[in-house]
Structure formats: C-alpha cells, structure tokens
PDB file of N, CA, C and O in Angstrom:
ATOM      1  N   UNK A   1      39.267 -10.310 -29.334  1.00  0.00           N
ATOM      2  CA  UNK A   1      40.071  -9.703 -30.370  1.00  0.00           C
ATOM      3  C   UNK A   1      41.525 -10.135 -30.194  1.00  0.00           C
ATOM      4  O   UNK A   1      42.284 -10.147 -29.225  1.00  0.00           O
ATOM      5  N   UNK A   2      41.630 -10.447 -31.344  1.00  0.00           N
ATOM      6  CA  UNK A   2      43.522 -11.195 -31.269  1.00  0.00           C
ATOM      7  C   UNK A   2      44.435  -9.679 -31.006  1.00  0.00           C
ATOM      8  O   UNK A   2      44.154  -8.665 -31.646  1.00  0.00           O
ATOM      9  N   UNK A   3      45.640  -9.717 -29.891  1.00  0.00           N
ATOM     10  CA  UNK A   3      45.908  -8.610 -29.921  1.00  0.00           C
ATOM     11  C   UNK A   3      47.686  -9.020 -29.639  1.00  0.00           C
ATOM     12  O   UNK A   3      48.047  -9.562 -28.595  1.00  0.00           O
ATOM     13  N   UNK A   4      48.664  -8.645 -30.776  1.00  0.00           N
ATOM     14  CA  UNK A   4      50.156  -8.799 -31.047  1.00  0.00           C
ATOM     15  C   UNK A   4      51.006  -7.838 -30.595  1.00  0.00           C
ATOM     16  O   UNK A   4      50.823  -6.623 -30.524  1.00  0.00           O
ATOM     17  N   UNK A   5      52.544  -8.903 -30.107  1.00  0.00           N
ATOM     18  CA  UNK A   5      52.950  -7.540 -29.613  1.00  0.00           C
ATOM     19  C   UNK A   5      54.213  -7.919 -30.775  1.00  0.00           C
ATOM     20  O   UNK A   5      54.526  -9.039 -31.180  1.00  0.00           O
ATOM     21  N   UNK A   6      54.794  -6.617 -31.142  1.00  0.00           N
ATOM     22  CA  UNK A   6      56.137  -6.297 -32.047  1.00  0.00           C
ATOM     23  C   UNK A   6      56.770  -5.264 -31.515  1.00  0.00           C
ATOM     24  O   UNK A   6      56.472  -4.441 -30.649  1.00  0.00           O
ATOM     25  N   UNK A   7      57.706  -5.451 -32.190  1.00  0.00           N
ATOM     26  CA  UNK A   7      59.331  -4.607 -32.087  1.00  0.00           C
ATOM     27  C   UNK A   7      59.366  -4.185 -33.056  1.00  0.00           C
ATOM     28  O   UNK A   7      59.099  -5.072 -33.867  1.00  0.00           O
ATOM     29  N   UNK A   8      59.589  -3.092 -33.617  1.00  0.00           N
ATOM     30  CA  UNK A   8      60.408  -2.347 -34.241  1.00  0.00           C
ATOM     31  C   UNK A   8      61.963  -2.748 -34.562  1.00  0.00           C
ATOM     32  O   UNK A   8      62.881  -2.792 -33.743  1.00  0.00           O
ATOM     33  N   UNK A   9      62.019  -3.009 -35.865  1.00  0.00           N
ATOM     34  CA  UNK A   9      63.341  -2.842 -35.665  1.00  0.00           C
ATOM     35  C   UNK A   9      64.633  -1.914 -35.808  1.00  0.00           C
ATOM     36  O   UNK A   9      65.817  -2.125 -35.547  1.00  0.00           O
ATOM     37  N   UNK A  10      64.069  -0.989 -36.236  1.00  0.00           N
ATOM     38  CA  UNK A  10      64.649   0.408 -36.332  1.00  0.00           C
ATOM     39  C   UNK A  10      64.885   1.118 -35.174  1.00  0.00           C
ATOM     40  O   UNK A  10      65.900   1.798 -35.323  1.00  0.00           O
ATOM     41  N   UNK A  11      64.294   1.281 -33.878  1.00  0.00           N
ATOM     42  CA  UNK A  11      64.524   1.898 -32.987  1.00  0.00           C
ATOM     43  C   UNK A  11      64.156   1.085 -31.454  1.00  0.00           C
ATOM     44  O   UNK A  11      64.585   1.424 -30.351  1.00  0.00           O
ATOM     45  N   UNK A  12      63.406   0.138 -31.702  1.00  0.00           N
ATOM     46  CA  UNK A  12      63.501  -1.386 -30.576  1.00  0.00           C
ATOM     47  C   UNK A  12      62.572  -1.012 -29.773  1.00  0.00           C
ATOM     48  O   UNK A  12      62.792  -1.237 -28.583  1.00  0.00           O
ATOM     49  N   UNK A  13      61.056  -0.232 -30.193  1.00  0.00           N
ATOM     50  CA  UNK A  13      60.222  -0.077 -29.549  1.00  0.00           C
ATOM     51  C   UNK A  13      59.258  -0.964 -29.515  1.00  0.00           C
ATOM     52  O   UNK A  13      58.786  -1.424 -30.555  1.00  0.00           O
ATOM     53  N   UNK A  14      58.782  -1.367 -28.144  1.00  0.00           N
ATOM     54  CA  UNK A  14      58.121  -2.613 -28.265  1.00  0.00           C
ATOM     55  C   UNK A  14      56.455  -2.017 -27.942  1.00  0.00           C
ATOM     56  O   UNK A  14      56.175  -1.260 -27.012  1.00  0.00           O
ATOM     57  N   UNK A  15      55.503  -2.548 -28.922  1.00  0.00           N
ATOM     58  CA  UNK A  15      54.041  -2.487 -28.845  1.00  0.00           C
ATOM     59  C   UNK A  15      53.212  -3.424 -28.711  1.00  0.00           C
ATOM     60  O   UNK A  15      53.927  -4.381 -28.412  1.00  0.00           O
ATOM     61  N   UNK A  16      52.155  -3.778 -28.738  1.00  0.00           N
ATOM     62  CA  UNK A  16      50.868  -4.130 -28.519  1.00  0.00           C
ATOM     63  C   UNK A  16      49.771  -3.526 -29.362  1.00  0.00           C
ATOM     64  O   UNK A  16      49.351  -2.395 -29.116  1.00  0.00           O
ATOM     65  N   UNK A  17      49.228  -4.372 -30.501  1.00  0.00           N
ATOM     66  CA  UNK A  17      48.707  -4.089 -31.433  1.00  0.00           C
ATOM     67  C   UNK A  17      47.195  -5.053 -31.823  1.00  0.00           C
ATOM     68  O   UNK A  17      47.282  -6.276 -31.711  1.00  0.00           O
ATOM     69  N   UNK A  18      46.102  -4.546 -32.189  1.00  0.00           N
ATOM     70  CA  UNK A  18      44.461  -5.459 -32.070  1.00  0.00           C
ATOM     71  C   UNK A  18      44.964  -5.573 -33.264  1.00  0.00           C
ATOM     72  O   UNK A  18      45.775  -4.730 -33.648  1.00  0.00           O
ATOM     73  N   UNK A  19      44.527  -6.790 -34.201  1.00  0.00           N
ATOM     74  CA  UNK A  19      44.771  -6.992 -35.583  1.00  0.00           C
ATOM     75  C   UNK A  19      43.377  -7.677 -35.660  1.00  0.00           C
ATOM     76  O   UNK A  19      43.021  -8.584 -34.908  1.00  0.00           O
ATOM     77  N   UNK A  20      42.583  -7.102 -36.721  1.00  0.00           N
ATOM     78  CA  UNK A  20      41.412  -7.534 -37.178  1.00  0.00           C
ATOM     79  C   UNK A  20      41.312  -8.204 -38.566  1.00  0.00           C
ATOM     80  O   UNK A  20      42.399  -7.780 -38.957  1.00  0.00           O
ATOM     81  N   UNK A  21      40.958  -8.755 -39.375  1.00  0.00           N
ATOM     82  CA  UNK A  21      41.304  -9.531 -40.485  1.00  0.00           C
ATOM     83  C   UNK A  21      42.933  -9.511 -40.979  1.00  0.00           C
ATOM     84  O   UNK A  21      43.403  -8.995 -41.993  1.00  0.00           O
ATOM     85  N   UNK A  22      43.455 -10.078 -40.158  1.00  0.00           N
ATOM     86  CA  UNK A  22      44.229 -10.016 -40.710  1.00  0.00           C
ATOM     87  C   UNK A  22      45.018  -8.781 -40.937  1.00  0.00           C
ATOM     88  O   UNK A  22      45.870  -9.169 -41.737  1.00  0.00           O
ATOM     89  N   UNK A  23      45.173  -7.918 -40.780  1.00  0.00           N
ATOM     90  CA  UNK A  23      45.675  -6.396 -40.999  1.00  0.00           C
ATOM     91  C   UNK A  23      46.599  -6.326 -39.758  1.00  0.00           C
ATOM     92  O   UNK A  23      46.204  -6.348 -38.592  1.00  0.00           O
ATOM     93  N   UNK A  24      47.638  -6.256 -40.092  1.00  0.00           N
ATOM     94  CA  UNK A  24      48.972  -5.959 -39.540  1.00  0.00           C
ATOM     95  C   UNK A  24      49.379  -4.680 -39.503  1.00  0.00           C
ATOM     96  O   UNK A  24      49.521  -4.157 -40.609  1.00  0.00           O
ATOM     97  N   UNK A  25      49.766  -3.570 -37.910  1.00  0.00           N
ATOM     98  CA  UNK A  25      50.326  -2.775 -38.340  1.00  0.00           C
ATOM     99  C   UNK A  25      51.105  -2.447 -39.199  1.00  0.00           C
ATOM    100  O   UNK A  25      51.835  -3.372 -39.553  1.00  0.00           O
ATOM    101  N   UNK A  26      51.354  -0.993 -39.970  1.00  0.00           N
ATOM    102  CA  UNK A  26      52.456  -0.638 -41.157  1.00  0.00           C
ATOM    103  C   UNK A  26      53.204   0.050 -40.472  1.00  0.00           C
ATOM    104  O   UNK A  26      54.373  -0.036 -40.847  1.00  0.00           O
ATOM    105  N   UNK A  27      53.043   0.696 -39.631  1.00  0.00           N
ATOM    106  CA  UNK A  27      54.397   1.750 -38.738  1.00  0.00           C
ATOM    107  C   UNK A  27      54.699   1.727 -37.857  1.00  0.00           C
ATOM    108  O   UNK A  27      53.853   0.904 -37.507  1.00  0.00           O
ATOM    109  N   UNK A  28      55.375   1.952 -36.756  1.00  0.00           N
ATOM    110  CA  UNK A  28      55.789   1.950 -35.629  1.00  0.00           C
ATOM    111  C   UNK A  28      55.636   3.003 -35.104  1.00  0.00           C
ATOM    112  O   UNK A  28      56.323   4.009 -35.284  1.00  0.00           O
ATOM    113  N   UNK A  29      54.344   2.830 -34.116  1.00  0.00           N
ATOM    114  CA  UNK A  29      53.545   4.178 -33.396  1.00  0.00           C
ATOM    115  C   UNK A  29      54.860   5.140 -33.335  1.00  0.00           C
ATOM    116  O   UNK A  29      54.908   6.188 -33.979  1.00  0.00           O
ATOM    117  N   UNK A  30      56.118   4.603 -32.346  1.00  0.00           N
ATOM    118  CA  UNK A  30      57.352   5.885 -32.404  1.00  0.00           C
ATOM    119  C   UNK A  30      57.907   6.769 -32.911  1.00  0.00           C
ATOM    120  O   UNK A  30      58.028   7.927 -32.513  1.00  0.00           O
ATOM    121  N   UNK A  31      58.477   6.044 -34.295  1.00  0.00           N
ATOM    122  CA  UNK A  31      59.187   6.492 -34.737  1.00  0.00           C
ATOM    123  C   UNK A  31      58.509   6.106 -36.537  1.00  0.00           C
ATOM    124  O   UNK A  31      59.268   6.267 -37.493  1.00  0.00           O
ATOM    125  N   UNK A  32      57.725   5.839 -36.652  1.00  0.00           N
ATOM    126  CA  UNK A  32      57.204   5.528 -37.571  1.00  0.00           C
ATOM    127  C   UNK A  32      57.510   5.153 -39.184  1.00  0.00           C
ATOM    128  O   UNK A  32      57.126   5.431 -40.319  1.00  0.00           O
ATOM    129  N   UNK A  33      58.462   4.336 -38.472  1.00  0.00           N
ATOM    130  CA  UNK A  33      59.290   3.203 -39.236  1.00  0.00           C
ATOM    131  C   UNK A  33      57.983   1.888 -39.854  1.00  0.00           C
ATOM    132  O   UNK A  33      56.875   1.739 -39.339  1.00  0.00           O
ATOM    133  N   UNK A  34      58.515   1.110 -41.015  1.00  0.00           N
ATOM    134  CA  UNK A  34      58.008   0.663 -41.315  1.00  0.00           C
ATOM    135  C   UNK A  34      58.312  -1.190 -41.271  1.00  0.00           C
ATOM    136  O   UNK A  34      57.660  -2.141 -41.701  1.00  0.00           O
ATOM    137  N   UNK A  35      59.405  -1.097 -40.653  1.00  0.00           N
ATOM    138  CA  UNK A  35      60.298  -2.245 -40.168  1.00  0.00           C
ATOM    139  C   UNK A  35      59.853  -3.321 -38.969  1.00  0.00           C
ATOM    140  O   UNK A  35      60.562  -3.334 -37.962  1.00  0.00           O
ATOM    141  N   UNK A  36      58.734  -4.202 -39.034  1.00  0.00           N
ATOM    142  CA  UNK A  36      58.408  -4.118 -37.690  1.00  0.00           C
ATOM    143  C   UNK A  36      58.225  -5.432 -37.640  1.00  0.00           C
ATOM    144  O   UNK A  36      57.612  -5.981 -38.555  1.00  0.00           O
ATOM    145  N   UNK A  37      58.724  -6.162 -36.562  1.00  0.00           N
ATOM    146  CA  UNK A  37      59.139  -7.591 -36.374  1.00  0.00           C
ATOM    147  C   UNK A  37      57.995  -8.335 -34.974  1.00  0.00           C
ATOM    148  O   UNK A  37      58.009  -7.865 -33.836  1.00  0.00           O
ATOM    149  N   UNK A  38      57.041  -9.594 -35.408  1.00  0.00           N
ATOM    150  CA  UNK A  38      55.988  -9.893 -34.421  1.00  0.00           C
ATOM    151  C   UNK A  38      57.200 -10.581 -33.731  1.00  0.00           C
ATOM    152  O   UNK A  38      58.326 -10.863 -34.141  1.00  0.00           O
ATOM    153  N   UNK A  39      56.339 -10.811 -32.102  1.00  0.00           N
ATOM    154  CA  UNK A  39      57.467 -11.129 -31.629  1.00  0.00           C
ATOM    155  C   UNK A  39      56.161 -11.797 -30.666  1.00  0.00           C
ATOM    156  O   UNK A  39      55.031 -11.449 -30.322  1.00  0.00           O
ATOM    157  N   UNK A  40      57.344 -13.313 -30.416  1.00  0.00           N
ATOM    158  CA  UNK A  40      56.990 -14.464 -29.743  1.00  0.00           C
ATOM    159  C   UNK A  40      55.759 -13.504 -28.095  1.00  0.00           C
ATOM    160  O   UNK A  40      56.048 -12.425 -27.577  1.00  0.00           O
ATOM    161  N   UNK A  41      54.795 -14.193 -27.804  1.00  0.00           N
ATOM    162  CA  UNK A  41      54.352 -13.818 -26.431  1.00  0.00           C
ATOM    163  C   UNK A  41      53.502 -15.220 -26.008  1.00  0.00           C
ATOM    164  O   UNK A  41      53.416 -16.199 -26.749  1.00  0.00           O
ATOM    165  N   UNK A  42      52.886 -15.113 -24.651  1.00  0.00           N
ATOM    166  CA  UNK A  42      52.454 -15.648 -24.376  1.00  0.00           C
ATOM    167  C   UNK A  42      50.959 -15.423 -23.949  1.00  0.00           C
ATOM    168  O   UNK A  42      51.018 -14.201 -24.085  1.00  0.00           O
ATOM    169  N   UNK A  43      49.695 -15.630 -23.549  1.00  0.00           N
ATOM    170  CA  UNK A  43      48.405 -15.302 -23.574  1.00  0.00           C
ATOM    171  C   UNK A  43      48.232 -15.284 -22.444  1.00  0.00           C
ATOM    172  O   UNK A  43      48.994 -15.958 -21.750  1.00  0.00           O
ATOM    173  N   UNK A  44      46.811 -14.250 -21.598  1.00  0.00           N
ATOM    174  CA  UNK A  44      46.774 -14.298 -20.206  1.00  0.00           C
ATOM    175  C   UNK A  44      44.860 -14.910 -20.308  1.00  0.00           C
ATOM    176  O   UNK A  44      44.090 -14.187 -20.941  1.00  0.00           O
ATOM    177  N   UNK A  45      44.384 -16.029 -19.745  1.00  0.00           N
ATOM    178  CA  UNK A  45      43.343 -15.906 -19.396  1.00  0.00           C
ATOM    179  C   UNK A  45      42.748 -16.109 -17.881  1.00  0.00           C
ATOM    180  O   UNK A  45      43.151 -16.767 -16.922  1.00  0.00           O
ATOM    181  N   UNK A  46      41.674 -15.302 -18.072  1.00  0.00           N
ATOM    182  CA  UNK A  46      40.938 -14.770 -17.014  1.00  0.00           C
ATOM    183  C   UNK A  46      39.868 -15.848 -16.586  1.00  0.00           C
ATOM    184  O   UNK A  46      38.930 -15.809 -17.383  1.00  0.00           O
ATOM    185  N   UNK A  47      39.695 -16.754 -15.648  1.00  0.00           N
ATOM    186  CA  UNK A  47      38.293 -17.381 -15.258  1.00  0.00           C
ATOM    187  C   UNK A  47      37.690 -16.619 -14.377  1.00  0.00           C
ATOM    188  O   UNK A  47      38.337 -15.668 -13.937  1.00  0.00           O
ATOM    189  N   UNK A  48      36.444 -16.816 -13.943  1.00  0.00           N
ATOM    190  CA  UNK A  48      35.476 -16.263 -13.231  1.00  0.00           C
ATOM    191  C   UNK A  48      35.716 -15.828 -11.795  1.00  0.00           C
ATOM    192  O   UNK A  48      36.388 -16.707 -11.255  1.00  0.00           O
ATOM    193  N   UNK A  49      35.514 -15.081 -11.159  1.00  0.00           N
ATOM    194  CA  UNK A  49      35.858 -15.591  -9.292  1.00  0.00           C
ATOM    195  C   UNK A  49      36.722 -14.003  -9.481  1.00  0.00           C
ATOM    196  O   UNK A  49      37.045 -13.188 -10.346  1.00  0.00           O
ATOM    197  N   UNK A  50      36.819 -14.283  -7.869  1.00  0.00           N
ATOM    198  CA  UNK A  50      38.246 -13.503  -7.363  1.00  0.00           C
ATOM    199  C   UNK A  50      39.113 -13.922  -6.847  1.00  0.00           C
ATOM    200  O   UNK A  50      40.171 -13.316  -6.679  1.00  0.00           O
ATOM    201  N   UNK A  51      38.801 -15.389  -6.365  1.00  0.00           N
ATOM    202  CA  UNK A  51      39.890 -16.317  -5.757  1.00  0.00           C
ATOM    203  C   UNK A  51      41.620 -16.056  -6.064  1.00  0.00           C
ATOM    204  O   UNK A  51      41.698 -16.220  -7.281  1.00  0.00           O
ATOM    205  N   UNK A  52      42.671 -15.815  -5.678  1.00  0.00           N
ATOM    206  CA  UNK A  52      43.734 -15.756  -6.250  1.00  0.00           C
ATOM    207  C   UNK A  52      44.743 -16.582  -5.661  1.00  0.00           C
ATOM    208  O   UNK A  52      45.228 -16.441  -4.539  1.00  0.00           O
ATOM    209  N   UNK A  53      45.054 -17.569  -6.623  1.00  0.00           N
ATOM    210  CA  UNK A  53      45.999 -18.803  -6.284  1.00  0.00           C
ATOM    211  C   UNK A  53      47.342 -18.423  -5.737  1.00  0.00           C
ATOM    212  O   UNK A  53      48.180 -17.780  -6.368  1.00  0.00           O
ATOM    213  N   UNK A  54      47.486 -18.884  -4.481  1.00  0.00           N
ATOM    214  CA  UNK A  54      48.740 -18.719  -3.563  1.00  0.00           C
ATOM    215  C   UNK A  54      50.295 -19.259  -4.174  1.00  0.00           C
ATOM    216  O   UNK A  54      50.156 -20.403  -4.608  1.00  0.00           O
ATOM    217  N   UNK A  55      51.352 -18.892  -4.288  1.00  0.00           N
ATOM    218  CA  UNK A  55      52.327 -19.715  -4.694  1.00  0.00           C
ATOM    219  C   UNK A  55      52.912 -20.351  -3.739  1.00  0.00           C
ATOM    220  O   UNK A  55      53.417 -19.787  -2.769  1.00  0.00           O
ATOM    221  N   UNK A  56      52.893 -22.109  -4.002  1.00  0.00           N
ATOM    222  CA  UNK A  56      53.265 -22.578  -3.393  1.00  0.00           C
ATOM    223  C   UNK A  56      54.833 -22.431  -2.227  1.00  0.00           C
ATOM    224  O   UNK A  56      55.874 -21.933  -2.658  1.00  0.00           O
ATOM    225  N   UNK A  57      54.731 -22.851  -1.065  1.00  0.00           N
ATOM    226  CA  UNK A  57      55.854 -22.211  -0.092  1.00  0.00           C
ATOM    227  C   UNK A  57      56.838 -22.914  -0.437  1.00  0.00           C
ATOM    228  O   UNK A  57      56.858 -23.370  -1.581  1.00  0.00           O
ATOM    229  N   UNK A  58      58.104 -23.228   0.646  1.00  0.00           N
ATOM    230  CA  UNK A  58      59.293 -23.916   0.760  1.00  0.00           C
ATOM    231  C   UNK A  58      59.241 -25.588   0.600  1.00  0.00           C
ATOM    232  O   UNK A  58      59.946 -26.469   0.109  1.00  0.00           O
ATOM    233  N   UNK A  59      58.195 -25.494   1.193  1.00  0.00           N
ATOM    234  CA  UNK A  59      58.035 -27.465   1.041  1.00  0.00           C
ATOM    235  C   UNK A  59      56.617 -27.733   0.035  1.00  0.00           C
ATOM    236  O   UNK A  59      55.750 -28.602  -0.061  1.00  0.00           O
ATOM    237  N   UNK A  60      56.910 -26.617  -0.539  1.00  0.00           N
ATOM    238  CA  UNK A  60      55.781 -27.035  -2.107  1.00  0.00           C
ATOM    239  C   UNK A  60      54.368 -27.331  -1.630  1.00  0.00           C
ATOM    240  O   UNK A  60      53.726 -28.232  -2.170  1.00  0.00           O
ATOM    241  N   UNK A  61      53.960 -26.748  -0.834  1.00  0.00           N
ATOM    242  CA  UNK A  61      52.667 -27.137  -0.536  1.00  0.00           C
ATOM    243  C   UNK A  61      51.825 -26.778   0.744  1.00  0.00           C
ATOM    244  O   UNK A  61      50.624 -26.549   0.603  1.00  0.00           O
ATOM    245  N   UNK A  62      52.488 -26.712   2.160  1.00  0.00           N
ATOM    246  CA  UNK A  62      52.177 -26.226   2.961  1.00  0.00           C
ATOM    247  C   UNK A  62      52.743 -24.461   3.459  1.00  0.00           C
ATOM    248  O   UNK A  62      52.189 -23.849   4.372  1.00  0.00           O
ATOM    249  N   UNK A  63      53.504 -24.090   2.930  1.00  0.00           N
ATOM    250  CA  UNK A  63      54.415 -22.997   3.223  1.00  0.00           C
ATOM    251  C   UNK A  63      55.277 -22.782   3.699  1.00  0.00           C
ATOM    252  O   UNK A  63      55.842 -21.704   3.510  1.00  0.00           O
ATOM    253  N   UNK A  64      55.817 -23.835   4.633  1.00  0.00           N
ATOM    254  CA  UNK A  64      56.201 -24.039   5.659  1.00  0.00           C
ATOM    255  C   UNK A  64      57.470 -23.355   5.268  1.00  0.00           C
ATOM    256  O   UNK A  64      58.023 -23.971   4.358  1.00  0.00           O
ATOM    257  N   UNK A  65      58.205 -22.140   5.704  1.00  0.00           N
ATOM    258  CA  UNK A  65      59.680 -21.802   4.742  1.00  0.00           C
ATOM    259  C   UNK A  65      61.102 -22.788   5.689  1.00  0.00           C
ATOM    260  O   UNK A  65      62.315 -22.727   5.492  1.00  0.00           O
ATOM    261  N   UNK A  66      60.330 -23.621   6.700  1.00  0.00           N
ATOM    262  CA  UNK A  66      61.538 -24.244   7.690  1.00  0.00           C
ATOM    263  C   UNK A  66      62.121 -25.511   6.344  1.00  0.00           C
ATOM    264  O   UNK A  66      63.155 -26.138   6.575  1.00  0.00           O
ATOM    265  N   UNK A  67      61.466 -25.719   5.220  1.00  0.00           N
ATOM    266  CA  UNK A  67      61.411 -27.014   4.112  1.00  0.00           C
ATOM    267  C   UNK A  67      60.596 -28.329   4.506  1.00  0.00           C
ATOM    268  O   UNK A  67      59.958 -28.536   5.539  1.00  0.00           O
ATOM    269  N   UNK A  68      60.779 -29.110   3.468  1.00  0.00           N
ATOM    270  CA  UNK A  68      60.081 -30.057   3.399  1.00  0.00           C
ATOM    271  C   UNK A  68      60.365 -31.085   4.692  1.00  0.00           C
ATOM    272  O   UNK A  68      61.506 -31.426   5.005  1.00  0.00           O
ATOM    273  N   UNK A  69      58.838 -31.646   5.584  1.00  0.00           N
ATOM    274  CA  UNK A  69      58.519 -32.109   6.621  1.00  0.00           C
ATOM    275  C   UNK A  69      59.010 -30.984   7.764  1.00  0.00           C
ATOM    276  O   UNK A  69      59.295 -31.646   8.762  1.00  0.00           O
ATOM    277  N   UNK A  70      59.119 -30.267   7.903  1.00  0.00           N
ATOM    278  CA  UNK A  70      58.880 -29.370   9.341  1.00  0.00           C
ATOM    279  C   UNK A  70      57.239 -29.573   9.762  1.00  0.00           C
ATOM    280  O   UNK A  70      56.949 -29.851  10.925  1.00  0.00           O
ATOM    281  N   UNK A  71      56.598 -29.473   9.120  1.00  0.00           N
ATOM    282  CA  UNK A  71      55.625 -29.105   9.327  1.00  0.00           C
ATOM    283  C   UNK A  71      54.370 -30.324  10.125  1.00  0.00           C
ATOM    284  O   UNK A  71      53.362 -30.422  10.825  1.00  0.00           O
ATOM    285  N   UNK A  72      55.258 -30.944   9.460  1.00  0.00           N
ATOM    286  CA  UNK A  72      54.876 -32.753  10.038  1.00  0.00           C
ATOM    287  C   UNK A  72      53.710 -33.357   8.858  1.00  0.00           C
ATOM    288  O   UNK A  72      53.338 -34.522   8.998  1.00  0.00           O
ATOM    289  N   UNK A  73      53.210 -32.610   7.815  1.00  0.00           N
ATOM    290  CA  UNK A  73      52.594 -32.655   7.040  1.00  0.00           C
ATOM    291  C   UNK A  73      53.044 -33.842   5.983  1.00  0.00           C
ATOM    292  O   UNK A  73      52.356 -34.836   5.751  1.00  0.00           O
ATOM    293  N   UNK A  74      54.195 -33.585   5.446  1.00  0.00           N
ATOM    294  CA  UNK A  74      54.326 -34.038   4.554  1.00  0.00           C
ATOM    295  C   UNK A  74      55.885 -35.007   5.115  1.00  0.00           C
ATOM    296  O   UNK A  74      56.461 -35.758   4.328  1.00  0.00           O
TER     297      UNK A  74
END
C-alpha cells in the first residue's frame, strides 16, 4: 500500500497517510484544516534475514578508528 507523508499548512503538522486509488487526504488529522501540502520522502525496504549491515569504521572498511592503514590491511 502506497503510504504519503504531508504537512499541513495551516498549523505544520506533519502525517503519514495510506492513499488507495488515488484518494488523498481532505483534512489534517489536527487541526482539521483543509490545506495540506505532500511532501518530498524517501522509501524504506525490508529484505529477508536479520543480518544487520555494520557502518563502515575510520578507514572505511576495517574499523580500525586509528585511520586508514593502521591496521596493516589496507
């Protein structure tokens, strides 16, 4: 399900909204204004697993926080 987030622009409350054919909220759960502006986001997807990807360390790759070549690695 496609799901949008907007602002309000009457009172700058920000939501998260399922839109099914097409059907766009009309009010603003808050304050229930009718002013309501989609607003840019970005998407989260999920693959399979539980694995959870480490962020890379100081020398981008081994962790090493001494920087790049302490480690003798790289």
């Amino acid at each position: 399900m496609p799901i949008f987030e907007y602002r309000c622009d009457h009172c700058g409350h920000r939501f998260e909204a399922i839109v099914l054919n097409g059907k766009q909220p009309e009010l603003c759960p808050a304050c229930e204004h009718p002013e309501l502006r989609k607003q840019i986001s970005t998407f989260a997807a999920h693959a399979g697993g539980s694995a959870v990807a480490a962020a890379p360390g100081a020398c981008g790759s081994c962790g090493d926080p001494r920087g790049p070549g302490s480690c003798r690695m790289h």
